[in-house]
Backbone as CSV, one residue per row, in Angstrom:
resi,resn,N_x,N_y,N_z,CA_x,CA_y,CA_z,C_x,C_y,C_z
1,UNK,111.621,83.837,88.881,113.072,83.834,88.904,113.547,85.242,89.204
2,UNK,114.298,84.907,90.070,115.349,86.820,90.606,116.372,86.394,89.859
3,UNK,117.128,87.857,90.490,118.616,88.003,89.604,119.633,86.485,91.099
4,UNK,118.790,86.532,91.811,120.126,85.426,92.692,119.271,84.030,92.489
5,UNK,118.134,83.621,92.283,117.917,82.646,91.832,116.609,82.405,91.595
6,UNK,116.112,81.223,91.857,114.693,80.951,92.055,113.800,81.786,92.782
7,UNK,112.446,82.146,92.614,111.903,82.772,93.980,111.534,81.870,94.643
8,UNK,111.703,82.302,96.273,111.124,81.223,97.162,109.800,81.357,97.727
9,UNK,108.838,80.591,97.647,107.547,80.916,97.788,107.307,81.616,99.751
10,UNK,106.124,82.234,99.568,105.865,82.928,101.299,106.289,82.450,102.044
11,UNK,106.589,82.964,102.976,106.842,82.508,104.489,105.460,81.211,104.890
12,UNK,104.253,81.825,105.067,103.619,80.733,105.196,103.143,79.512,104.139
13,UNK,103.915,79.848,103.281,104.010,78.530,102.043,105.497,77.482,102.419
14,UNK,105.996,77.853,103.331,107.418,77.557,103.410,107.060,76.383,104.444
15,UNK,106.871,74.819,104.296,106.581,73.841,105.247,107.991,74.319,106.549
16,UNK,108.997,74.516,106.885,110.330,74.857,107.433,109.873,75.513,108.322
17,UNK,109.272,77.081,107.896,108.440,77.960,108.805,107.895,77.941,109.424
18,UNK,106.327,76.801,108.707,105.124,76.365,109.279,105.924,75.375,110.519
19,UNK,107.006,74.360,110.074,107.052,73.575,111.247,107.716,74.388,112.440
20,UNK,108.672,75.336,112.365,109.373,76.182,113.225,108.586,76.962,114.295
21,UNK,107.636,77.587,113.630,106.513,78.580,114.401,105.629,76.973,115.226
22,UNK,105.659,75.796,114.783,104.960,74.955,115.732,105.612,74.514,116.746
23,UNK,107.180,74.339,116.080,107.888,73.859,117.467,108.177,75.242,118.502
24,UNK,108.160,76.011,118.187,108.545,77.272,119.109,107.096,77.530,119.808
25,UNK,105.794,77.341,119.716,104.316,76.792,120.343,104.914,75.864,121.279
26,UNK,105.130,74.935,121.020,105.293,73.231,121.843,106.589,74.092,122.948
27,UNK,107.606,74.514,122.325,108.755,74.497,123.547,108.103,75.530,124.417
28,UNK,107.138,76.513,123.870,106.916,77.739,124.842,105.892,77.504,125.897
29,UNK,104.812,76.083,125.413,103.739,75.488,126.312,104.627,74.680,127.290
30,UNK,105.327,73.949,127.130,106.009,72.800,127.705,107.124,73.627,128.845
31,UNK,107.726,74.982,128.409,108.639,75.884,129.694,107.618,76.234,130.482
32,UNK,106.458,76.544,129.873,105.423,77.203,131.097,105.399,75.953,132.034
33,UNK,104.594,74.563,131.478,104.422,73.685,132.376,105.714,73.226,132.995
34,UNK,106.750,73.250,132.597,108.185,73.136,133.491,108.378,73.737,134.267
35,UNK,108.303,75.031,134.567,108.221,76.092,135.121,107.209,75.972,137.139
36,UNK,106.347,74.787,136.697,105.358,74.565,137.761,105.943,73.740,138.478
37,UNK,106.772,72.858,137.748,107.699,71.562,138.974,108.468,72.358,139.985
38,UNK,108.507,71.463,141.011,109.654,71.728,141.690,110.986,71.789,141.295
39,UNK,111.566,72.460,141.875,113.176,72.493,141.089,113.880,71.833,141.026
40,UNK,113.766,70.229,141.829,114.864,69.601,141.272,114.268,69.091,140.564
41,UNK,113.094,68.239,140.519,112.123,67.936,139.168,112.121,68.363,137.675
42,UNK,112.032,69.843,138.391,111.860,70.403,136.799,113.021,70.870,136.031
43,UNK,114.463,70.720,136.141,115.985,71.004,135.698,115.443,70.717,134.243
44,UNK,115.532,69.254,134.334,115.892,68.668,132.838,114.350,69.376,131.525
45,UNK,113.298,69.122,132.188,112.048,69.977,131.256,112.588,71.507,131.300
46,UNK,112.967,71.887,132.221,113.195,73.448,131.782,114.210,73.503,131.000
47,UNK,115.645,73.077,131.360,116.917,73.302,130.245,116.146,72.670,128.874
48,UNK,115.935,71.973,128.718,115.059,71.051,127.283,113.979,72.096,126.231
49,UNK,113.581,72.561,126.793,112.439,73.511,126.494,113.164,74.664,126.068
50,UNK,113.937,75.427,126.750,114.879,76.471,126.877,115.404,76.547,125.275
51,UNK,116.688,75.235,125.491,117.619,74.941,124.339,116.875,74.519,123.531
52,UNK,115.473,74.295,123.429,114.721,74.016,122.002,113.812,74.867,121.812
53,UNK,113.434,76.346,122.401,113.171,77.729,122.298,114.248,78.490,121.077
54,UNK,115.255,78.440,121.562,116.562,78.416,121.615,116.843,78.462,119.840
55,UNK,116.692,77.202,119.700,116.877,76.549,118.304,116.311,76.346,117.055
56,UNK,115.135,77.006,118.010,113.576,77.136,117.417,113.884,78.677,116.475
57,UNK,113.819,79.238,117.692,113.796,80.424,117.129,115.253,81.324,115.981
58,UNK,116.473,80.440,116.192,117.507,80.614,115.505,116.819,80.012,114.032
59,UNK,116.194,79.195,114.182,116.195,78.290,112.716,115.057,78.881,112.173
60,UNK,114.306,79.611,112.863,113.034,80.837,112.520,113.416,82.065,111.798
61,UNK,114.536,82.204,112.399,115.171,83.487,112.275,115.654,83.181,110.550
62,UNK,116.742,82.407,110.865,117.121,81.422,109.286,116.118,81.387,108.259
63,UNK,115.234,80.822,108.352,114.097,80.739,106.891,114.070,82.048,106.790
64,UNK,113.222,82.845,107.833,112.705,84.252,107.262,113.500,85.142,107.004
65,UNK,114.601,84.960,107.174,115.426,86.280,106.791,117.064,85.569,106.646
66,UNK,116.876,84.777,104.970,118.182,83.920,104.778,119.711,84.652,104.804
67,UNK,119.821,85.836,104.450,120.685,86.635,104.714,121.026,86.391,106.124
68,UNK,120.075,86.760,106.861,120.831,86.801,108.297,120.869,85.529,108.610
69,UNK,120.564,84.315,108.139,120.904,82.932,108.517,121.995,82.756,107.967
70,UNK,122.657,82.907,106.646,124.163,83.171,106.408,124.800,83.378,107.621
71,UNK,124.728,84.980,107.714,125.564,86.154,108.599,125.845,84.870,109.936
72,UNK,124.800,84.428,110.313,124.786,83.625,112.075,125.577,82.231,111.530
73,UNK,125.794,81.993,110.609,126.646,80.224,110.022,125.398,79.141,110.601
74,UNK,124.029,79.910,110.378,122.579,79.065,111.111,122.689,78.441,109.719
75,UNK,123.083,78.266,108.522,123.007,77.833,107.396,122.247,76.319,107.535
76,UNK,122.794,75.429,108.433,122.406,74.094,108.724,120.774,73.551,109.210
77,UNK,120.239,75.147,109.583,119.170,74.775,110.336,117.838,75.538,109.289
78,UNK,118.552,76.152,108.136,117.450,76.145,106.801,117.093,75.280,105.992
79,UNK,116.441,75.504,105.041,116.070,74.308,103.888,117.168,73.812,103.568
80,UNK,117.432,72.820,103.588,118.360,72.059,102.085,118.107,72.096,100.648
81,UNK,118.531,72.671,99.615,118.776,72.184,98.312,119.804,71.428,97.956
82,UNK,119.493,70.465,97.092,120.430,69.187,96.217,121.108,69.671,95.472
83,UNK,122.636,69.977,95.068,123.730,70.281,94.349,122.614,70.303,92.548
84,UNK,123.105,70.820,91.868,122.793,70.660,90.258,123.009,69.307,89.623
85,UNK,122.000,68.935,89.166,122.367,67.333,88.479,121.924,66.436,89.880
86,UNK,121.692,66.429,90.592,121.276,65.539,92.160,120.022,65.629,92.362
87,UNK,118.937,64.342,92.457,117.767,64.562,93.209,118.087,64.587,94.615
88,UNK,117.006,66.124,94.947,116.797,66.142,96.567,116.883,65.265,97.035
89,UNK,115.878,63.794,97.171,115.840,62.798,97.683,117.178,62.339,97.792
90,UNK,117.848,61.973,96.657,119.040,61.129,96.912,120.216,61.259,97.583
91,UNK,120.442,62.909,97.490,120.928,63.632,97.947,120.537,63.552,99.667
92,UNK,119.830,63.806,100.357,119.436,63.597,101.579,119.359,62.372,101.965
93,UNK,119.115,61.472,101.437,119.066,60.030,102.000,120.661,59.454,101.571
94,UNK,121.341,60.073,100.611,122.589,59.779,100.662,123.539,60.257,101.748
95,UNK,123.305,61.403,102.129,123.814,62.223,103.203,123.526,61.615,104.753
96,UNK,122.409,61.192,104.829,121.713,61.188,106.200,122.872,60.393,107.014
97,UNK,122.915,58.875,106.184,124.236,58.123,107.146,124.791,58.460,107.594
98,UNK,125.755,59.106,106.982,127.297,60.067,106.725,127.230,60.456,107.841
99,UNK,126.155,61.638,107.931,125.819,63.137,108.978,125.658,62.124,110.021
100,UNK,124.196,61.428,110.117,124.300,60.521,111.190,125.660,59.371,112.131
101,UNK,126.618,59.104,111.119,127.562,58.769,112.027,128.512,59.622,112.451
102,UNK,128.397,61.192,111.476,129.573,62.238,112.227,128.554,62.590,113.580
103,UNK,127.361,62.667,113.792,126.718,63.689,114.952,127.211,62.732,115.323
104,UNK,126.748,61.193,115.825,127.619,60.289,116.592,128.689,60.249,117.356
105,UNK,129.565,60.474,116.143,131.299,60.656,116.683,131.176,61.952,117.227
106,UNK,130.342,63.002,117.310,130.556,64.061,117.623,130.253,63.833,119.339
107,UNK,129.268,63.227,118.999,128.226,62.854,120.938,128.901,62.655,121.724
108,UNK,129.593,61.416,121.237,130.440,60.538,122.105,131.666,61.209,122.235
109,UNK,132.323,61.921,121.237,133.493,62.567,121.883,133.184,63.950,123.270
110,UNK,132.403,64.624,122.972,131.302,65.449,123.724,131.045,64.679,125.017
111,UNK,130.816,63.186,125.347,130.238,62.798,126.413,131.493,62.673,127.075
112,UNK,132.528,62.073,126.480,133.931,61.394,126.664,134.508,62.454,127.706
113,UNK,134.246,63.930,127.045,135.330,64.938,127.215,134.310,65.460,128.968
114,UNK,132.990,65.566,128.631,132.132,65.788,130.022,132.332,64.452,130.859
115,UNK,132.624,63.508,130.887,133.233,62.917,131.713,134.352,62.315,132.907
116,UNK,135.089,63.016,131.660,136.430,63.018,131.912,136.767,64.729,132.881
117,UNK,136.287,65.840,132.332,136.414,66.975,132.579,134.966,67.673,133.770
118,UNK,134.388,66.595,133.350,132.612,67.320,134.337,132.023,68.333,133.332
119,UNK,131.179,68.544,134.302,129.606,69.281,133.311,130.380,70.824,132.419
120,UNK,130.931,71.698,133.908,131.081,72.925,133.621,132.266,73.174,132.804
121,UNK,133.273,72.735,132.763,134.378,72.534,131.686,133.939,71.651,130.623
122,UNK,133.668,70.695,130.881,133.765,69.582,129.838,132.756,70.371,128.235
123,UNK,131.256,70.892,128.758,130.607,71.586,127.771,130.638,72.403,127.150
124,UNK,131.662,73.682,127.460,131.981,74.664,126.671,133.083,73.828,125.689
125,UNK,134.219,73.697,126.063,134.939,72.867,125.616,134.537,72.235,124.275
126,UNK,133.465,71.031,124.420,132.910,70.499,123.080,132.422,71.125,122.507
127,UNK,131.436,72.393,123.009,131.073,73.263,121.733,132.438,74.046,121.102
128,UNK,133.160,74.500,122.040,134.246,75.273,121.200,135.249,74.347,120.039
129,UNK,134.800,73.295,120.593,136.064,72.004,119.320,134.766,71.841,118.180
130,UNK,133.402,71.582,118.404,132.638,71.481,117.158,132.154,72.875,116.569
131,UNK,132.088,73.470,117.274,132.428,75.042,116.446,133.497,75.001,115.721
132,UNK,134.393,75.572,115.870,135.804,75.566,115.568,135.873,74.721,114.560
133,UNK,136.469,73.654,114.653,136.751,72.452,113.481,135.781,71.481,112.689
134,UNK,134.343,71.331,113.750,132.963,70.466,112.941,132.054,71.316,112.484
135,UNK,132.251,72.933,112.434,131.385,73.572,111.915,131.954,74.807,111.150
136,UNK,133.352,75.050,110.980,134.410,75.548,110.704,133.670,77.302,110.920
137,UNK,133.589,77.703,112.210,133.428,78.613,112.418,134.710,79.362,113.027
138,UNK,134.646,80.809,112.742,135.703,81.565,113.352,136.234,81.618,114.243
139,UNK,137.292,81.681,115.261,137.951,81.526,116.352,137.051,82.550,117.456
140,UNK,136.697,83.693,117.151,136.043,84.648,117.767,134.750,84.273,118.062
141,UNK,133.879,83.867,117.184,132.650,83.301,117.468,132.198,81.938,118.003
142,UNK,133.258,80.864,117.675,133.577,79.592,118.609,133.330,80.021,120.001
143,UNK,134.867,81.346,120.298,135.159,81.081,121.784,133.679,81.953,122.625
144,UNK,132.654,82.708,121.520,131.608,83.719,122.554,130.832,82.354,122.513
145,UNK,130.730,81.530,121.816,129.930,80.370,122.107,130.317,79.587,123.388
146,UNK,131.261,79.252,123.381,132.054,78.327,124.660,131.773,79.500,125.516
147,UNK,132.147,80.747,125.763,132.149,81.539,126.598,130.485,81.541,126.927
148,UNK,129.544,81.634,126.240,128.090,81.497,126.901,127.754,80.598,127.295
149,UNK,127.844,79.979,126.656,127.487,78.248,127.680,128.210,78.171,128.577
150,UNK,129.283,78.819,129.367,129.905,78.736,130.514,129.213,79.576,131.501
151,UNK,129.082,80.819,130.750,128.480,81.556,131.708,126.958,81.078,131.845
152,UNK,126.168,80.429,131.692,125.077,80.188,131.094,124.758,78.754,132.094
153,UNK,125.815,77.957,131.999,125.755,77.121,133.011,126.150,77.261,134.641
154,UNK,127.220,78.080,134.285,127.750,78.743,135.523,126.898,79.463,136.510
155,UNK,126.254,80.920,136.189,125.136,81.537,136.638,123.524,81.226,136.702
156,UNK,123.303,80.217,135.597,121.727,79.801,135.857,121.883,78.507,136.243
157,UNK,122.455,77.362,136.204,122.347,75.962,136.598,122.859,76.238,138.086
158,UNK,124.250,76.393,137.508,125.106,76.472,139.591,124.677,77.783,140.157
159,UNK,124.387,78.150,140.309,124.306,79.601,141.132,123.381,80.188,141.188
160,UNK,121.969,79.971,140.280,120.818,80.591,140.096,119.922,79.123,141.085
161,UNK,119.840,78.092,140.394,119.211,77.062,140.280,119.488,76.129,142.000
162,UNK,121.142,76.367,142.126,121.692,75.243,142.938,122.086,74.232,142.916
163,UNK,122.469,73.986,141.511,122.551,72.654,141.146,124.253,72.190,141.197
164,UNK,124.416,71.131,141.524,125.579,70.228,141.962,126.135,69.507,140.937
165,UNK,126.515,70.394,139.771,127.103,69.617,138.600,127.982,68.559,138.561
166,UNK,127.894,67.703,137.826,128.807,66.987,137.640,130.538,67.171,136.997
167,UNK,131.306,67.068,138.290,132.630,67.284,138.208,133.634,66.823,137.557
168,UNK,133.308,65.124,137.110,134.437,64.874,135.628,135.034,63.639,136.761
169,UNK,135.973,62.809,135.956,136.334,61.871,136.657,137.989,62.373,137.443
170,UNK,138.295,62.728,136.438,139.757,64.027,136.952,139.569,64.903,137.544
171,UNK,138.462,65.854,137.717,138.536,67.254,138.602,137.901,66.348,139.747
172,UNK,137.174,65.708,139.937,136.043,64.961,140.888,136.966,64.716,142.243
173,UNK,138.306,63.699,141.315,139.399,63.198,142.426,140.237,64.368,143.164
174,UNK,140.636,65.420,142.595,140.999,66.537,142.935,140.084,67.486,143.735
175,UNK,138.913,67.667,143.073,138.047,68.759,143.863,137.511,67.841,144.866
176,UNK,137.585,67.911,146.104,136.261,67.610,147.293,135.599,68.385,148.211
């Protein structure tokens, strides 16, 4: 026991860790072999690999150094503990639905809005509304989020890559 709570056992005692350092193995084997396709082939394995490098290593970052998983609002992608008086279990299997029908409503509003708007608007966009209000992050750090994934899609998908995003059902009729 510390003065802030429980101690938490090693890094490599930490199953979270152990699985993190495996998935960040798998995404880093799987970009190499993406990497060998041809380019229109290989889009979807490379972005996939990338954004789960990506997520890997944020949620890596999170276990080993919980302070700075605070500081980043990565809070979601560390261990869970069960409130006082709550088994873990019940607690997580009580939750799972819930979470599972908000990511849901989250998808589909996300697909709705890239549809309606296309790839390159439509995606910053949903991250900046589930930042913002589904993850109640700061206005400043929302918009560098929306702002990277713009630039991010902008310069490596369209302009690096060549790729012919999808324009939205409204810009589509307008842009030709």
């Amino acid at each position: 026991m510390t003065a802030k709570g429980p101690k938490r056992p090693g890094l490599l005692r930490r199953p979270a860790f152990i699985f993190n350092v495996a998935l960040i193995a798998f995404f880093v084997v799987f970009l190499i072999t993406a990497l060998s396709y041809s380019r229109t082939v290989g889009i979807v394995p490379i972005l996939v690999a990338t954004l789960g490098l990506i997520l890997s290593a944020v949620s890596l970052a999170g276990e080993a150094f919980p302070e700075l998983g605070r500081r980043l609002e990565a809070g979601y992608l560390t261990t869970m503990e069960a409130p006082a008086g709550r088994n873990t279990e019940e607690t997580l299997l009580g939750d799972s639905v819930k979470d599972l029908a908000i990511f849901l409503g989250w998808a589909f509003g996300s697909f709705v809005v890239i549809l309606l708007f296309g790839f390159l608007i439509g995606t910053p966009v949903s991250v900046f509304v589930y930042a913002k209000w589904g993850r109640k992050i700061s206005w400043a750090k929302s918009f560098l989020m929306a702002l990277g994934i713009y630039v991010f899609t902008h310069l490596v998908l369209a302009k690096a890559m060549g790729l012919i995003l999808f324009r939205g059902i409204l810009f589509g009729a307008l842009i030709t």
